[in-house]
GUDOLO-519519 format. One record per residue: residue number from 1; x, y, z of N, C-alpha, C, O in turn. Coordinates in steps of 0.05 Angstrom, whole numbers, plus 5000, padded with zeros to 4 digits. Each point is the difference from the previous one (the first is absolute). Layout:
// residues N
SITE  num   n_x   n_y   n_z  ca_x  ca_y  ca_z   c_x   c_y   c_z   o_x   o_y   o_z
SITE  NUM     X     Y     Z     X     Y     Z     X     Y     Z     X     Y     Z
...
This chain:
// residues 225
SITE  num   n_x   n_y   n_z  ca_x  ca_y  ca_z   c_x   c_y   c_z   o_x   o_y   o_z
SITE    1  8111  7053  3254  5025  5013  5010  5015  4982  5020  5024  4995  4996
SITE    2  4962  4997  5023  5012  4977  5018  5018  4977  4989  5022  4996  5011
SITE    3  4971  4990  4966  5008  4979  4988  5024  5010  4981  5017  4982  4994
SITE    4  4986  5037  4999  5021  5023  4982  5016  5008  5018  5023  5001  4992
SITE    5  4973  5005  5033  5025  5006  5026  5015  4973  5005  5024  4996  5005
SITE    6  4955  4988  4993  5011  4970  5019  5023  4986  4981  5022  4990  5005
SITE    7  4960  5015  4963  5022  4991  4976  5028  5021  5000  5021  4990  4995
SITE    8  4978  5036  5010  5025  5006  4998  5015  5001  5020  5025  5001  4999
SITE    9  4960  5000  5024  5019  4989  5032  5015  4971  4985  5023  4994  5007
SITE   10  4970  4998  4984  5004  4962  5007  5028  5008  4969  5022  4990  4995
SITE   11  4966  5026  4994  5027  5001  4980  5026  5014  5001  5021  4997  4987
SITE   12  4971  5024  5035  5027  5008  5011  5022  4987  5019  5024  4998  4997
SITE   13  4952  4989  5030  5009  4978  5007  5015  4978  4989  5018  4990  5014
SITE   14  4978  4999  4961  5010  4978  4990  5029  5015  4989  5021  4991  5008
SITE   15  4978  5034  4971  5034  5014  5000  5009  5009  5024  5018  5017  5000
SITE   16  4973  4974  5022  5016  5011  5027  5015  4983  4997  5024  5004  4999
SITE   17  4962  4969  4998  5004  4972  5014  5029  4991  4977  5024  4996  5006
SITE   18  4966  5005  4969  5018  5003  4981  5031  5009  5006  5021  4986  5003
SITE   19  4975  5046  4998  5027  5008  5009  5012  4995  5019  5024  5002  4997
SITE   20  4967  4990  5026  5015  4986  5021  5014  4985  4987  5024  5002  4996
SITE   21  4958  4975  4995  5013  4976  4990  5035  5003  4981  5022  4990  5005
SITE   22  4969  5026  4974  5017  5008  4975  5030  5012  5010  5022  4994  4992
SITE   23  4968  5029  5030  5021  5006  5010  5018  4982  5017  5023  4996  4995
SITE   24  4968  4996  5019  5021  4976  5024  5005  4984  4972  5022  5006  4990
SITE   25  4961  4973  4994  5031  4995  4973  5013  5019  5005  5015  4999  5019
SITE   26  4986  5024  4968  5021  5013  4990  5021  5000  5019  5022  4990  4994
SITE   27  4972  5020  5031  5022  4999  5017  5009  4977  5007  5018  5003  5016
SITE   28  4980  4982  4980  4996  4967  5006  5037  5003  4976  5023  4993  5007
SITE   29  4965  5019  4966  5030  4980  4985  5022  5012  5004  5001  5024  5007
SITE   30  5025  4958  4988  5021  5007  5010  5014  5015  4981  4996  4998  4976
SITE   31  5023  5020  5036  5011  5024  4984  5013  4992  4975  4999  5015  4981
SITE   32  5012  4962  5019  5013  4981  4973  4974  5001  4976  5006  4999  4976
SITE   33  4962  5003  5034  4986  4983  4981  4986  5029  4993  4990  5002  4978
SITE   34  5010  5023  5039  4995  5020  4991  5016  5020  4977  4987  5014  4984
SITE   35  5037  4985  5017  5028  5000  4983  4996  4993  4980  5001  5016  4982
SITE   36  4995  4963  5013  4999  4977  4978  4973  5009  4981  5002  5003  4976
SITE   37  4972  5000  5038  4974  5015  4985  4997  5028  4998  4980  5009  4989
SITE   38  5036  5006  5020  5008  5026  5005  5015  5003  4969  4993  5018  4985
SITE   39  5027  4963  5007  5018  4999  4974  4984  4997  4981  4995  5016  4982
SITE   40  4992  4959  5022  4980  4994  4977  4976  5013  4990  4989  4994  4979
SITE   41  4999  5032  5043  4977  5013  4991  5016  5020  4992  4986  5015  4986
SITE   42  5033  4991  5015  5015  5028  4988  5005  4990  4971  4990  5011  4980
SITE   43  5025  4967  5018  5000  4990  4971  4982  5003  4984  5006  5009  4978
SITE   44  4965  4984  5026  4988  4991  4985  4981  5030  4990  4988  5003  4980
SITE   45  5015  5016  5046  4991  5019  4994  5021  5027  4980  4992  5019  4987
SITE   46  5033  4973  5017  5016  5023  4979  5006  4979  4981  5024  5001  4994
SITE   47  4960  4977  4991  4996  4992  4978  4975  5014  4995  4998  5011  4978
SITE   48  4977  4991  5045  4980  5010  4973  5001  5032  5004  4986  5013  4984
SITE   49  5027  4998  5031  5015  5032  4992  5007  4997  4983  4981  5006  4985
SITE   50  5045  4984  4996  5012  4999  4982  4980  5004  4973  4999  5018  4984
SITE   51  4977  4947  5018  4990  5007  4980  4981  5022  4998  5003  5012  4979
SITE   52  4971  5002  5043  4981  5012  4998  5019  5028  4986  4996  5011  4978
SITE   53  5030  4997  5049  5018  5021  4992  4977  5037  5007  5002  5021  4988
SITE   54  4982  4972  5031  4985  5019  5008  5017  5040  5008  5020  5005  5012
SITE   55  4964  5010  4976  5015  5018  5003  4997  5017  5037  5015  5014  5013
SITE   56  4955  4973  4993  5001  4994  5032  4983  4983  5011  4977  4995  4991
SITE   57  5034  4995  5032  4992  4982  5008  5002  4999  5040  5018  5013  5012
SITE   58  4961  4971  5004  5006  5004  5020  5012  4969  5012  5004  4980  4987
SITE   59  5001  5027  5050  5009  4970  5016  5003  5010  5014  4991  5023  5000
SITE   60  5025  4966  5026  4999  5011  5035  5018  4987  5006  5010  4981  4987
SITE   61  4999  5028  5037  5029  4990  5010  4990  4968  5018  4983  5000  5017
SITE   62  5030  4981  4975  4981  4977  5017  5011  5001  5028  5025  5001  4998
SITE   63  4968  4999  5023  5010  4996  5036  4993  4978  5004  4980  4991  4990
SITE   64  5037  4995  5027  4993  4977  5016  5002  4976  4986  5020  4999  4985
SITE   65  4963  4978  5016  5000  4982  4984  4974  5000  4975  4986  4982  4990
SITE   66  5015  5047  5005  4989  5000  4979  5020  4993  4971  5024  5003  4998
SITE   67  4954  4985  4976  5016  4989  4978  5016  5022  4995  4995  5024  5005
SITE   68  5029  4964  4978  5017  5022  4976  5014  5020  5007  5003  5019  4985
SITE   69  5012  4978  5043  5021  5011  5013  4999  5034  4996  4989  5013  4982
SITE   70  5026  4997  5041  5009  5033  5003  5004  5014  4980  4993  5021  4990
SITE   71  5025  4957  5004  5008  5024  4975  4988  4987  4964  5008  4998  4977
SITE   72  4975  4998  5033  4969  4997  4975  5005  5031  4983  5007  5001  4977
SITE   73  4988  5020  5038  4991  5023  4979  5035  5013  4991  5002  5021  4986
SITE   74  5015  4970  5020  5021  4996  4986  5006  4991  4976  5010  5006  4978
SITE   75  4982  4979  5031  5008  4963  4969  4980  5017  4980  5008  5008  4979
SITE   76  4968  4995  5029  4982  5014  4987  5011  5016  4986  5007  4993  4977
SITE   77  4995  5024  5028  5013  5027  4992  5020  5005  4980  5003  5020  4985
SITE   78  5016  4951  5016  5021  5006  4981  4988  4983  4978  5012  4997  4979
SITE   79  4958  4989  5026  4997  4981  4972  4987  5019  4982  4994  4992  4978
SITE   80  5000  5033  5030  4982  5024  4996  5019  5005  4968  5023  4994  4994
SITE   81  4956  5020  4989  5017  5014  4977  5006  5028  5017  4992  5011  5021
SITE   82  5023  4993  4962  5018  5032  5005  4981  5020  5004  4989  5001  4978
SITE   83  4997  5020  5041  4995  5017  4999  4963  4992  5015  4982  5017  5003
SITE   84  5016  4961  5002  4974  4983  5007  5012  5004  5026  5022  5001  5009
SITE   85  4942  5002  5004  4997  5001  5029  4996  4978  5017  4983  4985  4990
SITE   86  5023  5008  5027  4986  4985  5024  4991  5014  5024  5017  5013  5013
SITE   87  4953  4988  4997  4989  5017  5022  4993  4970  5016  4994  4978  4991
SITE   88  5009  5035  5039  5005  4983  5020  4984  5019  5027  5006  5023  5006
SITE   89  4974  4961  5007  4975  5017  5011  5016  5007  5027  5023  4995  5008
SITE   90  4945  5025  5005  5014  5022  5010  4964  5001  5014  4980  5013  4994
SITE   91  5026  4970  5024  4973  4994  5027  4987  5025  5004  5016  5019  4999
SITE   92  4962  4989  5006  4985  5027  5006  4995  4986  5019  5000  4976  5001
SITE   93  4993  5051  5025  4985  5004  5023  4973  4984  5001  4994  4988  5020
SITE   94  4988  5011  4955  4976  4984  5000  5005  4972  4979  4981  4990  4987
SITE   95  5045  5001  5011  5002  4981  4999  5000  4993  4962  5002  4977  4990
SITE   96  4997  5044  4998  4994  4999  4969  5037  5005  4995  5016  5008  5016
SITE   97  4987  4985  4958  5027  4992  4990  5006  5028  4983  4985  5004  4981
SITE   98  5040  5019  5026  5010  5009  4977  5026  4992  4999  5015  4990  5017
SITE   99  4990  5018  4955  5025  4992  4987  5028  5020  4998  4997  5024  5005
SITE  100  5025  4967  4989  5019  5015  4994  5015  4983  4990  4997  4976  5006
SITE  101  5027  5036  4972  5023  4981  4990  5023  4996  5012  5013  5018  5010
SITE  102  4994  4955  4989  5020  4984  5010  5026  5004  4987  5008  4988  4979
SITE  103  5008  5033  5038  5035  5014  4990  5013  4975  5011  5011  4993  4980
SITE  104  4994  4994  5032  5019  4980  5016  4992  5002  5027  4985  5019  5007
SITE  105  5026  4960  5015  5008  4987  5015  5006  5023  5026  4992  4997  5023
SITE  106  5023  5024  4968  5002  5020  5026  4976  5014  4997  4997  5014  5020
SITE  107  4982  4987  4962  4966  5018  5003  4982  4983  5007  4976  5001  4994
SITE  108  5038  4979  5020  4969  4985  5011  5007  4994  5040  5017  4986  5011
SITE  109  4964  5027  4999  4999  5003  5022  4987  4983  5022  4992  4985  4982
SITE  110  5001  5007  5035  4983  4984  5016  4977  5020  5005  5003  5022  5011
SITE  111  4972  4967  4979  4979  5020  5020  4979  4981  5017  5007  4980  5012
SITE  112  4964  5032  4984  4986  4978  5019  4992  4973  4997  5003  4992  4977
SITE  113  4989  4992  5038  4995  4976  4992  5006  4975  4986  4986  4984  4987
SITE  114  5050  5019  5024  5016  4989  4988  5007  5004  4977  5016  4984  4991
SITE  115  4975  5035  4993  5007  5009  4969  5023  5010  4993  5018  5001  5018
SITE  116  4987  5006  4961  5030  5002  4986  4988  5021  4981  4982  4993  4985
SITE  117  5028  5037  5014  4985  5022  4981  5024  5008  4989  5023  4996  5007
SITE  118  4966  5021  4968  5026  5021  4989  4985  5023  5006  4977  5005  5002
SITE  119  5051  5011  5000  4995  5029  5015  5002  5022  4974  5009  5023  5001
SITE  120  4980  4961  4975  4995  5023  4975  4976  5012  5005  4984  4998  5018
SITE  121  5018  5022  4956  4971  5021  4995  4976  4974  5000  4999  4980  4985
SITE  122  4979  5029  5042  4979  4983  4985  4984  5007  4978  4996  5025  4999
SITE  123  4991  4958  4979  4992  5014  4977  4974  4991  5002  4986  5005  4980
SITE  124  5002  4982  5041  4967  4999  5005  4995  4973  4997  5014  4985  4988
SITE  125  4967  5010  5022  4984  4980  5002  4987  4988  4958  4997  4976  4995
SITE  126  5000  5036  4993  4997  4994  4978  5030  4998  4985  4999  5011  4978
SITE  127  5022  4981  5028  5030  4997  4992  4994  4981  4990  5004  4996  4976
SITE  128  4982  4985  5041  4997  4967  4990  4978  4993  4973  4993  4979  4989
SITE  129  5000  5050  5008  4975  4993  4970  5020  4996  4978  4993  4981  4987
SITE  130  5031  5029  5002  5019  4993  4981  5018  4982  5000  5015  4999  4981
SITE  131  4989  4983  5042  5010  4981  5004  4996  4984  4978  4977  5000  4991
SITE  132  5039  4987  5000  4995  4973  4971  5016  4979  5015  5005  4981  4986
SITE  133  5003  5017  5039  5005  4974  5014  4992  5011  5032  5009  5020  5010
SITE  134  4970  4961  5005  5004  5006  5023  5005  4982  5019  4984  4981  5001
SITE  135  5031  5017  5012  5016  4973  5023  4987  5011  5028  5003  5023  5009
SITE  136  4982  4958  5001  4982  5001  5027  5005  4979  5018  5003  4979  4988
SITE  137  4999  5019  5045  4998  4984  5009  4978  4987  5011  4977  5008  4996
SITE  138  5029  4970  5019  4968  4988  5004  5011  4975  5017  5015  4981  4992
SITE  139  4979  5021  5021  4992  4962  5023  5001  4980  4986  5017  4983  5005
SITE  140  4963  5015  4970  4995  4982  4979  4982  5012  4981  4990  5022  4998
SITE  141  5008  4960  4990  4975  5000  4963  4989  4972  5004  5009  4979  5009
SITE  142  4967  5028  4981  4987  4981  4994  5003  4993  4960  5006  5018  4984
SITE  143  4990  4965  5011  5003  4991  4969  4970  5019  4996  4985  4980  4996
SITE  144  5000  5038  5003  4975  5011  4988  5013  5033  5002  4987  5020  4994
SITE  145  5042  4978  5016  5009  5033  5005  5000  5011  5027  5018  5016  5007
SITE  146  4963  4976  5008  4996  5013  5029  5024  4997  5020  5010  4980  5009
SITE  147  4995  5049  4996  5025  4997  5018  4992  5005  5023  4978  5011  5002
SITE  148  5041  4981  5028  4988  5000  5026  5036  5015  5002  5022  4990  4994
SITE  149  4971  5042  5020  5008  5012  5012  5006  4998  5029  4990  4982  5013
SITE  150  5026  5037  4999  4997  5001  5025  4981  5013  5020  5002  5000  5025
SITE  151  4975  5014  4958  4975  5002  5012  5001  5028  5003  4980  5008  5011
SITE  152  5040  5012  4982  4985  5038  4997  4991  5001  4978  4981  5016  5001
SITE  153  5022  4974  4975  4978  5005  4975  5026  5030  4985  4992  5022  4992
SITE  154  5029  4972  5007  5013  5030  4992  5000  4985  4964  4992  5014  4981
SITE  155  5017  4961  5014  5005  4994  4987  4977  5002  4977  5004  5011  4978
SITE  156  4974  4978  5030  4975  5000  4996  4986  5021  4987  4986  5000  4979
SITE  157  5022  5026  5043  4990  5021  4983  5022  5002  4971  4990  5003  4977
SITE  158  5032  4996  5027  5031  5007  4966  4976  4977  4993  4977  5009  4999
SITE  159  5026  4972  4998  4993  4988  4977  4973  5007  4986  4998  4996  4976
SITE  160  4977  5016  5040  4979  5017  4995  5015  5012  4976  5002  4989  4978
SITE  161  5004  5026  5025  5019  5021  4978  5011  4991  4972  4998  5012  4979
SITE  162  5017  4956  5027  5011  4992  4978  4988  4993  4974  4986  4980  5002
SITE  163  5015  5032  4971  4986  4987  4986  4997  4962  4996  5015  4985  5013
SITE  164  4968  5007  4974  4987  4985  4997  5027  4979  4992  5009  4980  5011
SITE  165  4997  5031  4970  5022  4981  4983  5024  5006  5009  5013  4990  4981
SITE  166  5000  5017  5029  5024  5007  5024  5012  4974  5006  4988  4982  5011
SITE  167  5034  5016  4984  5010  4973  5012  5001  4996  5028  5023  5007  5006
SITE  168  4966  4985  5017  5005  4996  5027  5014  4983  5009  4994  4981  4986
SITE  169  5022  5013  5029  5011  4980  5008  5010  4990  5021  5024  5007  5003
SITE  170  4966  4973  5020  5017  5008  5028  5015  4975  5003  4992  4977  4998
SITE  171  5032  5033  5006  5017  4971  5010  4992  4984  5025  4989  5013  5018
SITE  172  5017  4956  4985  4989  4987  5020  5021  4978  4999  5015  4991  4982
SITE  173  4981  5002  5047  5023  4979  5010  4983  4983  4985  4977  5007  4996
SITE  174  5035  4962  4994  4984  4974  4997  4979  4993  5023  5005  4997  5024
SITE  175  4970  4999  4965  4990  4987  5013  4966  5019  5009  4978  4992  5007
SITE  176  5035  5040  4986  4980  5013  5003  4982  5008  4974  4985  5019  5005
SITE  177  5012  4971  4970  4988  4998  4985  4980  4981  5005  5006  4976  4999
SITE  178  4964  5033  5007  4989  4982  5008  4969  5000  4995  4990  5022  4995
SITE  179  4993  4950  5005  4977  4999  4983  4979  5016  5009  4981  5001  4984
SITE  180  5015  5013  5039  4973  5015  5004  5018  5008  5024  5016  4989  5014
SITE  181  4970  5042  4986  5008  5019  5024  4970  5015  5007  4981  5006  4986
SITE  182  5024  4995  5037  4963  5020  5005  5002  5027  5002  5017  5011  5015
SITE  183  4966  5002  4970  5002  5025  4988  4979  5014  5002  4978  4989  5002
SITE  184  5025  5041  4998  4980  5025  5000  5000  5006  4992  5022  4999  4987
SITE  185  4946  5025  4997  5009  5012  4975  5013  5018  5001  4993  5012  4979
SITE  186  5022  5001  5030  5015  5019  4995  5025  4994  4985  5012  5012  4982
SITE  187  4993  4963  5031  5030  4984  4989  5009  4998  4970  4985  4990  4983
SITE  188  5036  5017  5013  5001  5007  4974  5016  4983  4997  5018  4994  5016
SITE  189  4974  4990  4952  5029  4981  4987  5021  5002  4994  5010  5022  5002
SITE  190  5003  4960  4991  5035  5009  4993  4994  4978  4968  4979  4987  5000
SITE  191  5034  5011  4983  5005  4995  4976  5015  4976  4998  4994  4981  4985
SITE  192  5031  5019  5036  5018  4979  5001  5015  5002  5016  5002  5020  5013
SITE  193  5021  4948  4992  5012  4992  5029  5032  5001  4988  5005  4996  4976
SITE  194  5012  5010  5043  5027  4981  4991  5010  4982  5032  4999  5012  5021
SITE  195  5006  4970  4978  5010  4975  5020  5024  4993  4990  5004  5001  4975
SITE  196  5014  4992  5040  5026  4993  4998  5000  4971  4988  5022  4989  4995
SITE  197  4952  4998  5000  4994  4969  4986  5002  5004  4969  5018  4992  4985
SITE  198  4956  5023  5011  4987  5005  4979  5003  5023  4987  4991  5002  4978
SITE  199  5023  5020  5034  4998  5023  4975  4979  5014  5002  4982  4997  5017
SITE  200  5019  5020  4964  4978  5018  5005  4970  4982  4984  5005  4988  4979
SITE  201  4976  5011  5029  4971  4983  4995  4983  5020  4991  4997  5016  5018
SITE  202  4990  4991  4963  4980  5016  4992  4966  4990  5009  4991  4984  4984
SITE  203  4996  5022  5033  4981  4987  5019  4972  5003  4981  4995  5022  4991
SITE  204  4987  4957  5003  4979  4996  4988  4999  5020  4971  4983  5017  4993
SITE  205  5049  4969  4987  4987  5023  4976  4998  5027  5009  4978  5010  4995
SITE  206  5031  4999  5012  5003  5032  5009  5010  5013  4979  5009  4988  4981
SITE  207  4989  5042  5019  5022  5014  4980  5027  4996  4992  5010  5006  4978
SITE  208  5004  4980  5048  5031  5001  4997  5009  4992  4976  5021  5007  4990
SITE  209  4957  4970  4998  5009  4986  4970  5008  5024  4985  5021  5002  4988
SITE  210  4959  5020  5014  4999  5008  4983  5032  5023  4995  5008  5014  4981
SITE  211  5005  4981  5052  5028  5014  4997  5024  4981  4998  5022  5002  5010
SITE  212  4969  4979  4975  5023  4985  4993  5014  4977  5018  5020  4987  4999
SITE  213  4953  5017  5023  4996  4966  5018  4985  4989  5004  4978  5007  5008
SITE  214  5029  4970  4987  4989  4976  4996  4985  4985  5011  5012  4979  4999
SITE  215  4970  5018  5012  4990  4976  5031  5015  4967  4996  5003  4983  4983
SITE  216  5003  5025  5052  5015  4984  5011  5032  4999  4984  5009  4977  4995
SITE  217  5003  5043  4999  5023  5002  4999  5026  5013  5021  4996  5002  5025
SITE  218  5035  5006  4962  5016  5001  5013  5008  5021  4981  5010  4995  4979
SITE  219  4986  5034  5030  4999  5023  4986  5002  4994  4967  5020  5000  4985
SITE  220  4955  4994  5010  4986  4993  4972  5009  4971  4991  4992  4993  4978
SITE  221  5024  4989  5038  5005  4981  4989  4990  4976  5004  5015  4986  5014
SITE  222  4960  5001  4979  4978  4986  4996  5014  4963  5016  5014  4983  4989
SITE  223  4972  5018  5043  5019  4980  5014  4985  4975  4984  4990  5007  4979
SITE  224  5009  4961  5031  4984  4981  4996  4997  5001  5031  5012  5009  5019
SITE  225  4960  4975  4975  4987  4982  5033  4987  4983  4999  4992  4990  5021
């Protein structure tokens, strides 16, 4: 038991250490270079809206110098087919994620913890089991899937939920795609990245091939390297 405490002290520690780091980048780039990857993860993501063409699907309002700009579940929204949902979370008291759908721009409110909510019907915590696209954020990915949050685990538990073959996907500034992250088991994978470099990346053969992307492409379109 001792040696099992010490190993997961020393691994929380190290995503402390992590997010410090990840965040000061972020705040670190300048508003020109956030703009600029803010354009490019929106692009590449209402290309693979277009193709998947999900009848629902989720994402979150990004704050701060997080990737893929404010008005993300916008752009979203109109790449949507006709009559298809976008649900956009909705923080609980113990920190678990419910959902509701994203009407526009005047139904999304400020609530805690710097978040950005819509003030629709919530439809529960299992909203996110029918999802056929889900858009998540994250600090970074590691290339094996493992994402490093900001450390409440809300995310962690939605993706618990998500089926297996579910497309996941969290946008990331360049630079945060990266070769090993330290992880717990609780931590749940994501499927695939989009970066304002590269496009969206389907991470170790994952399912995403199987939705019509590609690894290491630019919403399905197969880069060289």
């Amino acid at each position: 038991m001792p040696e099992f405490s010490d190993e997961a002290e020393a691994t929380r520690t190290a995503k402390r250490n992590v997010r410090v780091e990840l965040l000061a980048r972020r705040r670190s780039l300048p508003v020109t270079t956030r703009a600029a990857a803010a354009g490019r993860v929106q692009a590449e993501l209402v290309t693979l809206v277009r193709r998947l063409r999900p009848s629902r699907m989720t994402a979150y309002v990004p704050v701060g110098s997080e990737p893929g700009g404010a008005d993300l579940p916008e752009v979203l929204r109109a790449a949507l087919p006709a009559n298809a949902e976008l649900l956009l979370p909705v923080l609980l008291t113990d920190l678990d994620l419910d959902w509701a759908v994203y009407t526009g721009p005047a139904d999304v409110i400020a609530a805690g913890r710097g978040i950005r909510e819509p003030t629709g019907v919530r439809l529960g915590v299992d909203a996110v089991v029918d999802a056929e696209l889900v858009v998540v954020p994250a600090l970074a990915v590691d290339r094996h899937g493992r994402r490093l949050g900001r450390g409440g685990g809300s995310y962690d538990r939605a993706l618990a939920r998500v089926p297996e073959a579910t497309l996941t996907v969290v946008p990331l500034h360049d630079g945060e795609l990266v070769d090993a992250l330290p992880a717990e088991p609780h931590d749940r994978l994501v499927r695939a990245v989009v970066t304002p470099a590269d496009g969206v990346r389907t991470l170790d053969g994952g399912p995403g091939a199987a939705h019509g992307v590609a690894p290491h492409t630019s919403a399905g379109r197969t880069r060289g390297e």
